[in-house]
C-alpha positions as CSV (number, residue, x, y, z in Angstrom):
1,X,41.2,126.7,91.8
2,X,40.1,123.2,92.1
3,X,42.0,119.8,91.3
4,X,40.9,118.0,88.4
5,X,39.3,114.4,89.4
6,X,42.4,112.0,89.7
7,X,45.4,114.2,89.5
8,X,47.0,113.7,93.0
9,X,46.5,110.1,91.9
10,X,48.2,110.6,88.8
11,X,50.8,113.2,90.2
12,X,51.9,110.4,93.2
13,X,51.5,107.2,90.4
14,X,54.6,109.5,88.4
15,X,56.1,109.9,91.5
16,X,56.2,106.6,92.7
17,X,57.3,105.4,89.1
18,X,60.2,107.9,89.2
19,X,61.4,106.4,92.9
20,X,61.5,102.8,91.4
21,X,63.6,104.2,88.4
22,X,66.0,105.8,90.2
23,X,66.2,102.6,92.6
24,X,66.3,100.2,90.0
25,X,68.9,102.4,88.3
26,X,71.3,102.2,91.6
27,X,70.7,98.7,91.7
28,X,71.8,97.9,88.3
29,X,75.0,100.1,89.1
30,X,75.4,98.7,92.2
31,X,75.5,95.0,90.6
32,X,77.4,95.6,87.8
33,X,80.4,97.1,90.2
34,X,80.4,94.4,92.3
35,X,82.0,92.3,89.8
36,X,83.2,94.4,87.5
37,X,86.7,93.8,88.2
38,X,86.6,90.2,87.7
39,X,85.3,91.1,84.0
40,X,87.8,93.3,83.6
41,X,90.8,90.6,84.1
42,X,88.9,88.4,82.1
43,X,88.7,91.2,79.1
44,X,92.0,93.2,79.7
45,X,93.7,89.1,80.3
46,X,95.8,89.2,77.1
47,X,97.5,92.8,78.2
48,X,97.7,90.9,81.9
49,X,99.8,88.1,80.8
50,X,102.3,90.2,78.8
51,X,102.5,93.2,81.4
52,X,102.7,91.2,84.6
53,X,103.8,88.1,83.3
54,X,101.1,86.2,84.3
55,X,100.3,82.6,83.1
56,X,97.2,81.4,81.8
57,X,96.7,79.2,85.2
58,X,97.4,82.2,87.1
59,X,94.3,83.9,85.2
60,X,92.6,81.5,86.1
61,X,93.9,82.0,89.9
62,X,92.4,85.2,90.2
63,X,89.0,84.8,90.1
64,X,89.3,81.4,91.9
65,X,90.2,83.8,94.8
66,X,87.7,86.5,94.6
67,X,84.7,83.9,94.1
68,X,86.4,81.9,96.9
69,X,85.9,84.7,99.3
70,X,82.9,85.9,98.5
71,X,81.6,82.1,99.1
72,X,83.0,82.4,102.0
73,X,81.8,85.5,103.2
74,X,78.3,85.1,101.9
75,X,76.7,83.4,104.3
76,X,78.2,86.7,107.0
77,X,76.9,88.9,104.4
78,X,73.3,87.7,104.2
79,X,73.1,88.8,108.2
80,X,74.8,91.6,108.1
81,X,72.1,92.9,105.3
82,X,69.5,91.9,107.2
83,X,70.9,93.8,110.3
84,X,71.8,97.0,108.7
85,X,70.0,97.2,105.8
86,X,70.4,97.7,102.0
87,X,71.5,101.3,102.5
88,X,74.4,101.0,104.0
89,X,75.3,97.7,102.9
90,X,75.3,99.3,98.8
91,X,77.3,102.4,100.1
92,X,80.1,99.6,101.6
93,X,79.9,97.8,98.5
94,X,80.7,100.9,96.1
95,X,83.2,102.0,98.2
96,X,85.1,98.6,98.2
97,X,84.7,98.1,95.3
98,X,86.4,101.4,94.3
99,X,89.1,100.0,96.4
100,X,89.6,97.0,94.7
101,X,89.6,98.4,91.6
102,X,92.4,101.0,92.5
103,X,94.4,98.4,93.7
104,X,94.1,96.2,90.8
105,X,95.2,99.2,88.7
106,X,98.4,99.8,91.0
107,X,99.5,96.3,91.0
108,X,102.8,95.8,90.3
109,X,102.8,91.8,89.7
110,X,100.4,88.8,90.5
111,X,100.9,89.4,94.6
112,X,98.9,93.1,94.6
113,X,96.4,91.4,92.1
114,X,95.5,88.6,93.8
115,X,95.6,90.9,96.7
116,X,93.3,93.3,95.6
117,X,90.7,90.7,93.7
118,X,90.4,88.9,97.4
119,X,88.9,92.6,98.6
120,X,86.8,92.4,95.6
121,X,85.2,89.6,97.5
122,X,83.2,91.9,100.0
123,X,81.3,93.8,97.5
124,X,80.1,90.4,95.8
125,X,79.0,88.7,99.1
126,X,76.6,92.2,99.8
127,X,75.3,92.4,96.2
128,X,72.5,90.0,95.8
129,X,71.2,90.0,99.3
130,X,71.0,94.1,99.8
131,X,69.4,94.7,96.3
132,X,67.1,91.9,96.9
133,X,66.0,93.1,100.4
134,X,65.8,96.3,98.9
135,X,63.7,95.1,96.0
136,X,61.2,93.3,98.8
137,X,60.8,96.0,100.6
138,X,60.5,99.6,97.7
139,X,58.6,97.5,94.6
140,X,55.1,96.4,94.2
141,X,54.8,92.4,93.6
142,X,53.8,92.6,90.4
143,X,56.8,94.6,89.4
144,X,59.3,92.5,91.1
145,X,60.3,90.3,88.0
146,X,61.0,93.1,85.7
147,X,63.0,95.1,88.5
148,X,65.3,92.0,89.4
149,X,65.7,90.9,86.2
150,X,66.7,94.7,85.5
151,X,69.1,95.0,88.6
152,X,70.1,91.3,88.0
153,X,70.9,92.6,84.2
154,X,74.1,94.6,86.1
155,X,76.2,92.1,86.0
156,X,76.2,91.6,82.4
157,X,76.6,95.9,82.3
158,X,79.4,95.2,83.8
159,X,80.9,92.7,81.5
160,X,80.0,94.6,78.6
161,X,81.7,97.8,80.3
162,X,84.8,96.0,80.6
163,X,85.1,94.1,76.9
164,X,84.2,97.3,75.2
165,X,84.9,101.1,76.7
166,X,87.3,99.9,79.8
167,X,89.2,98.0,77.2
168,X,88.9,100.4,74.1
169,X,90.2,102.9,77.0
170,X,93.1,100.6,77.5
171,X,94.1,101.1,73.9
172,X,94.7,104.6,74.2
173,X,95.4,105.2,78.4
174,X,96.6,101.8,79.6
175,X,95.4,99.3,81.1
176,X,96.3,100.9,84.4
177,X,94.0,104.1,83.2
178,X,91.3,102.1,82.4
179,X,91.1,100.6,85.8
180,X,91.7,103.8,87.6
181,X,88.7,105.3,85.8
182,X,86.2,102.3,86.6
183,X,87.2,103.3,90.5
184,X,86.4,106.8,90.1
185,X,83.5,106.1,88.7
186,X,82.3,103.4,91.3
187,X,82.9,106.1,94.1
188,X,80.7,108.7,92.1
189,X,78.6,106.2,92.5
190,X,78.5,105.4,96.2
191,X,78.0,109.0,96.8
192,X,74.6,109.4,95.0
193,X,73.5,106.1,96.5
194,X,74.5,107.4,100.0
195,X,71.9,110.4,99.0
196,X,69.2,108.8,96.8
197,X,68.4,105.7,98.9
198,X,66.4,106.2,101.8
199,X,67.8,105.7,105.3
200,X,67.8,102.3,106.8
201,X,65.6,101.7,109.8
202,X,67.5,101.4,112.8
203,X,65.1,99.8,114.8
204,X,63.1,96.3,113.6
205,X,59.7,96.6,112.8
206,X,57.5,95.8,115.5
207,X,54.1,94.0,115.9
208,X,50.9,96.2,115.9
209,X,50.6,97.1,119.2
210,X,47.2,96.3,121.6
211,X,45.4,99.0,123.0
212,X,44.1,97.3,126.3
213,X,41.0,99.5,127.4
214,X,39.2,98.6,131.3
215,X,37.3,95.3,131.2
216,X,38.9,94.3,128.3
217,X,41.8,91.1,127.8
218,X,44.7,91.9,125.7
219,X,43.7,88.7,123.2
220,X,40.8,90.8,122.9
221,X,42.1,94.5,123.0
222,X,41.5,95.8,119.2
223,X,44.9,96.3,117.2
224,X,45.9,99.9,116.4
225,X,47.6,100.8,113.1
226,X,49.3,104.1,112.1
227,X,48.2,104.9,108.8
228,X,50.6,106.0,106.5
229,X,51.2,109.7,105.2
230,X,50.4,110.9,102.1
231,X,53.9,111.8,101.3
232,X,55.1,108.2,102.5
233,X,52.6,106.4,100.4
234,X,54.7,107.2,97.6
235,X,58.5,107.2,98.6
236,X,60.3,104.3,98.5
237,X,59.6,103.0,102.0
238,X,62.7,102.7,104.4
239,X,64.2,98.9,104.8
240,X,64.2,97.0,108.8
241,X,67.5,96.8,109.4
242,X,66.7,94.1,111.8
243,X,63.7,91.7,110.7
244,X,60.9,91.1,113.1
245,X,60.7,87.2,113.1
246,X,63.6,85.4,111.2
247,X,62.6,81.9,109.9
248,X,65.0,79.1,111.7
249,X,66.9,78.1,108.8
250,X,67.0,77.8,104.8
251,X,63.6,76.2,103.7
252,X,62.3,75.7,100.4
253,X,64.4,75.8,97.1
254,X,67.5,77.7,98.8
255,X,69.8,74.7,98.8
256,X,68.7,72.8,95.4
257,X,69.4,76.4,93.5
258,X,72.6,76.5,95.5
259,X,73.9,73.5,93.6
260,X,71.9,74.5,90.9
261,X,74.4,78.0,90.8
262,X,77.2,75.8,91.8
263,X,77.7,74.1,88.2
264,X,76.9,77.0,86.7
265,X,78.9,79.7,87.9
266,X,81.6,76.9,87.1
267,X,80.8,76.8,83.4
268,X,80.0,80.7,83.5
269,X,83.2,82.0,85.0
270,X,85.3,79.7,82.7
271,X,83.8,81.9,80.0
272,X,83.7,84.7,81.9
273,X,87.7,84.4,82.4
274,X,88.9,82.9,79.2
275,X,86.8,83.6,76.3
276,X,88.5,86.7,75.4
277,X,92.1,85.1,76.0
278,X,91.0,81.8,73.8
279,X,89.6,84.6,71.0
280,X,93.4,86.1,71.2
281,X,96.1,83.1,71.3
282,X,94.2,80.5,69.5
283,X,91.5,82.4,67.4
284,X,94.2,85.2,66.2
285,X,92.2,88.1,67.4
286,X,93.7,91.3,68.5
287,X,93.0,92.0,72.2
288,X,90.3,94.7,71.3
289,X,88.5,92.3,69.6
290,X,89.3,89.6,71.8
291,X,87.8,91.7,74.9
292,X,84.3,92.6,72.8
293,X,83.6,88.9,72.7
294,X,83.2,89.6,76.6
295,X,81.0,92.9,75.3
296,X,78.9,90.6,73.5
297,X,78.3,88.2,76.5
298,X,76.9,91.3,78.6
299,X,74.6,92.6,75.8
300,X,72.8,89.3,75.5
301,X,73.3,88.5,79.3
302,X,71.2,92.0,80.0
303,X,68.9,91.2,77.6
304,X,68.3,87.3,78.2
305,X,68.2,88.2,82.3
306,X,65.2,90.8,81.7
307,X,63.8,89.0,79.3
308,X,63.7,85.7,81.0
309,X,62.8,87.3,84.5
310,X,60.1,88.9,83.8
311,X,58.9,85.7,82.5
312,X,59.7,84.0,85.4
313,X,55.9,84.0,87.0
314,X,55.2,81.6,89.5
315,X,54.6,77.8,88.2
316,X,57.1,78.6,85.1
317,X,59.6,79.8,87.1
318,X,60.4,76.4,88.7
319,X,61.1,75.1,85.2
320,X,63.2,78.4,83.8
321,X,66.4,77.4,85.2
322,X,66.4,73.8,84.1
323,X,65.9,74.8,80.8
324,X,67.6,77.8,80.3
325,X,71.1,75.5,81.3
326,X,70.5,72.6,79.1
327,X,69.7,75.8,76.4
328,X,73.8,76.8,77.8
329,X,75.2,73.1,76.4
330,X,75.1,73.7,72.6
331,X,76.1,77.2,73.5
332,X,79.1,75.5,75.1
333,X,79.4,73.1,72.1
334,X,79.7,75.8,69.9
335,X,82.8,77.4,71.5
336,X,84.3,74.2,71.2
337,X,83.6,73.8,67.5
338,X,85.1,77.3,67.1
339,X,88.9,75.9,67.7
340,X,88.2,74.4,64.1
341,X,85.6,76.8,62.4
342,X,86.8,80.6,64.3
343,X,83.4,82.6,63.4
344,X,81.6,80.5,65.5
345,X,83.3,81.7,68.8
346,X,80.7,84.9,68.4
347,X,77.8,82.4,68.2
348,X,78.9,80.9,71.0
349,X,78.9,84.0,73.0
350,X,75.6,85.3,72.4
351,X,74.3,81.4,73.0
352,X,76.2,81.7,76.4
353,X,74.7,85.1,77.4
354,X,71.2,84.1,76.4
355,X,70.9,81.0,78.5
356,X,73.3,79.8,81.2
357,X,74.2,83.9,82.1
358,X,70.4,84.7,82.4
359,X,70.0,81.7,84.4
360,X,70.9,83.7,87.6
361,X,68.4,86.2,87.4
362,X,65.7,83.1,87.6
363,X,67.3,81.8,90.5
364,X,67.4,85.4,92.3
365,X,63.1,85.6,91.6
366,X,62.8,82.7,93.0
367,X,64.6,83.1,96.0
368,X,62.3,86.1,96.4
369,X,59.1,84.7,95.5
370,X,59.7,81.5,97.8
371,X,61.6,82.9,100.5
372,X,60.2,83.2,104.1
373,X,59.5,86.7,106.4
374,X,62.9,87.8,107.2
375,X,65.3,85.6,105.5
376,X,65.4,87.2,102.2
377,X,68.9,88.5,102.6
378,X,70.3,85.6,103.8
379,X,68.3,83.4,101.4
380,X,69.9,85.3,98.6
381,X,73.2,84.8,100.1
382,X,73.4,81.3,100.4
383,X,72.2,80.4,96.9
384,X,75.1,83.4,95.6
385,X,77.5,81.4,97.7
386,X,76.6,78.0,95.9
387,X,77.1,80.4,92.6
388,X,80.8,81.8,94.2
389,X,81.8,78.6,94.8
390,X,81.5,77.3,91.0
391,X,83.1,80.4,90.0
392,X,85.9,79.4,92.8
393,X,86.2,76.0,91.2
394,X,85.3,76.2,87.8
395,X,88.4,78.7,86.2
396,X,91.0,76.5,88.0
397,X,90.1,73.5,85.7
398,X,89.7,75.4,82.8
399,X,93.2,76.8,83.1
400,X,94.8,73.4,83.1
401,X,93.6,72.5,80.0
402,X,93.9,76.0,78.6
403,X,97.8,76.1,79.8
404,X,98.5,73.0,77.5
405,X,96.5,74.9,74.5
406,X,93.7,72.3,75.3
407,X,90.5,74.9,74.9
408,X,88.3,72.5,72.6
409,X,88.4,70.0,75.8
410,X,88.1,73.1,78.4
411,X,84.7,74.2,76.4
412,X,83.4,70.7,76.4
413,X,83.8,70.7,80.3
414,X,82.1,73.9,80.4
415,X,78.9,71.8,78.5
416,X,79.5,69.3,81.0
417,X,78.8,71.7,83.5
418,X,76.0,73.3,82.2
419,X,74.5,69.7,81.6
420,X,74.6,68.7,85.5
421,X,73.1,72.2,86.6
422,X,69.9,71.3,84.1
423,X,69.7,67.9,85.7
424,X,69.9,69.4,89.1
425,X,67.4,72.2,88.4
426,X,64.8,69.6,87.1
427,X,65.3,67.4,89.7
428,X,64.0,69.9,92.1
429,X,61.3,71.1,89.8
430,X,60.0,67.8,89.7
431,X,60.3,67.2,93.3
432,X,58.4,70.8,93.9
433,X,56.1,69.8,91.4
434,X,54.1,67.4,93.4
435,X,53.3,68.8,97.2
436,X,52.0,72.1,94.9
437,X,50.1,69.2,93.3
438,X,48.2,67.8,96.5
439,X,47.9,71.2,98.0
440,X,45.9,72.2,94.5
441,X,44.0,69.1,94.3
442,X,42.8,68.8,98.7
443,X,39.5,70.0,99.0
């Protein structure tokens, strides 16, 4: 029997597509777990202050410290990526994050807690840089957009997962029950990443080697390849976990879009921590309510982070992140005006989801469209540790203003935030602008 013209083609195109779902799929998960349990104070916060005791500032504390420690360890995380590859480094991150989440639901008071969301530290300094060298290395160029802004779109999964099943969960198990489950769930999920991914090389990739025949220099030996397998030219190829050639140091756009991320991560985790507390003690709303204004932040973040990625080609891209945070400034503004007119606190939470949330996923493309052989994982890390270290800062301040029932001024810092990371953004657009310029324009 023969084989119609084109079907192995068509048979290994399926194939291949399937791998990059099932990848992209793990990566999302993978994302949304690593911060899941900082959405999940922020949504379950009103049952938090009355079961633990805690105070607004001491909200505000918690995710101080878990963005404070991924900062820190970011930088460490980036090379250790790199070294062991994406593999390994998502199997750690489930299972810590598992952890963490247990932990959280066994904590007694605020010491546990603040114990437990320090853990949750570890999972966030891995995430960016291992699904980014993993997108680098499984996904076709022209599909790298869609899949970050996809995997990128995890985050926002994870937001909604905590302000509307974790916390309808809470309504009928607990709090502690709802917690409990996400950790189960997050070590289902290390155990099919551990077998779906493929294995992590342990062993850099190597030059092509020079056959050196008799009479021959080795500058002039001809360079040998290994051509690949049929079977390999369609599985999702295996990751360095050491990189060839390392590029000296950060280069390019990786410390502008750290203090880019800086700013807003501030503005972002204020929302992140106190929108659903503001929508309970000032706004009136039950906490079930109050936690689906955090459900409706991670709707329009997944949509606005897919949407905006895949828009995000090269020569718009530069400009995406600039605009998409001055779009986050009447989105701020209109949290503000909802301390006077409530409905508008649901406005302000799509606004806030569309543009400065989505913002992130633009910053993650361009790290991986600009970023030099080898430093992709660290790359990543550094601009997520600019983005930690605004959601360090950023709650802290918040809090103040929110412990004196001050949220109209809290929002309008938020805006204020938001406003510097557009000036920032453009200022290095501008800037990029012109050596792109000359280089187009030399004969």
């Amino acid at each position: 029997m023969t084989t119609p013209p084109g079907a192995d083609g068509r048979a290994g195109s399926r194939a291949h597509g399937r791998a990059e779902r099932r990848l992209t799929a793990l990566l999302t998960c993978a994302m949304a777990f690593s911060m899941l349990q900082l959405f999940l104070i922020g949504a379950l916060g009103p049952r938090l202050v009355g079961d633990l005791g805690l105070s607004p500032t001491l909200l505000g504390l918690t995710t101080t410290i878990g963005f404070g420690t991924a900062a820190v360890l970011s930088p460490a995380g980036g090379r250790i990526v790199d070294r062991i590859g994406p593999r390994r480094s998502l199997v750690v991150l489930l299972v810590v994050s598992a952890a963490a989440l247990a932990l959280i639901g066994a904590a007694p008071g605020a010491g546990l807690l603040l114990g437990a969301v320090a853990l949750g530290g570890i999972p966030q300094a891995l995430a960016n840089p291992a699904t980014n060298k993993a997108v680098l290395a499984a996904v076709a160029p022209a599909r790298r957009g869609a899949v970050t802004g996809m995997k990128q779109s995890g985050v926002q999964l994870g937001a909604f997962a905590a302000g509307l099943p974790l916390t309808a969960l809470a309504g009928g198990l607990g709090w502690r029950g709802a917690v409990w489950t996400a950790a189960g769930v997050a070590l289902l999920t290390a155990l099919g990443a551990s077998r779906a991914l493929p294995p992590d090389r342990t062993a850099p990739d190597s030059p092509p080697r020079a056959v050196v025949r008799p009479g021959t220099t080795a500058s002039a030996a001809p360079v040998t390849r290994t051509a690949p397998t049929a079977t390999a030219a369609h599985a999702v190829p295996a990751v360095p976990a050491v990189p060839a050639r390392a590029a000296p140091g950060p280069r390019g756009p990786v410390v502008p879009l750290a203090v880019f991320s800086l700013f807003l991560g501030a503005g972002i985790a204020s929302v992140n921590t106190y929108l659903a507390l503001f929508g309970a003690q000032r706004l009136g709303l039950a906490p079930t309510a109050a936690g689906a204004l955090v459900a409706v932040l991670g709707v329009t973040g997944i949509v606005g982070r897919v949407g905006w990625a895949k828009a995000a080609r090269p020569g718009r891209a530069e400009w995406l992140p600039g605009w998409l945070a001055t779009g986050a400034v009447p989105a701020a503004l209109l949290l503000a005006a909802a301390v006077t007119a409530a409905p508008l606190v649901w406005a302000g939470a799509v606004a806030v989801g569309v543009f400065a949330v989505s913002a992130n996923a633009v910053t993650m493309v361009l790290v991986m469209q600009r970023a030099a052989p080898g430093r992709a994982g660290q790359d990543s890390a550094l601009v997520a540790a600019g983005f930690f270290a605004g959601f360090a800062w950023g709650p802290p301040l918040f809090g103040t203003l929110a412990q004196g029932d001050w949220y109209g001024t809290g929002w309008l810092l938020v805006a204020a935030e938001f406003a510097v990371a557009g000036a920032v953004a453009f200022g290095w657009a501008v800037r990029d602008r012109r050596p792109r310029r000359r280089r187009e324009s030399a004969p």
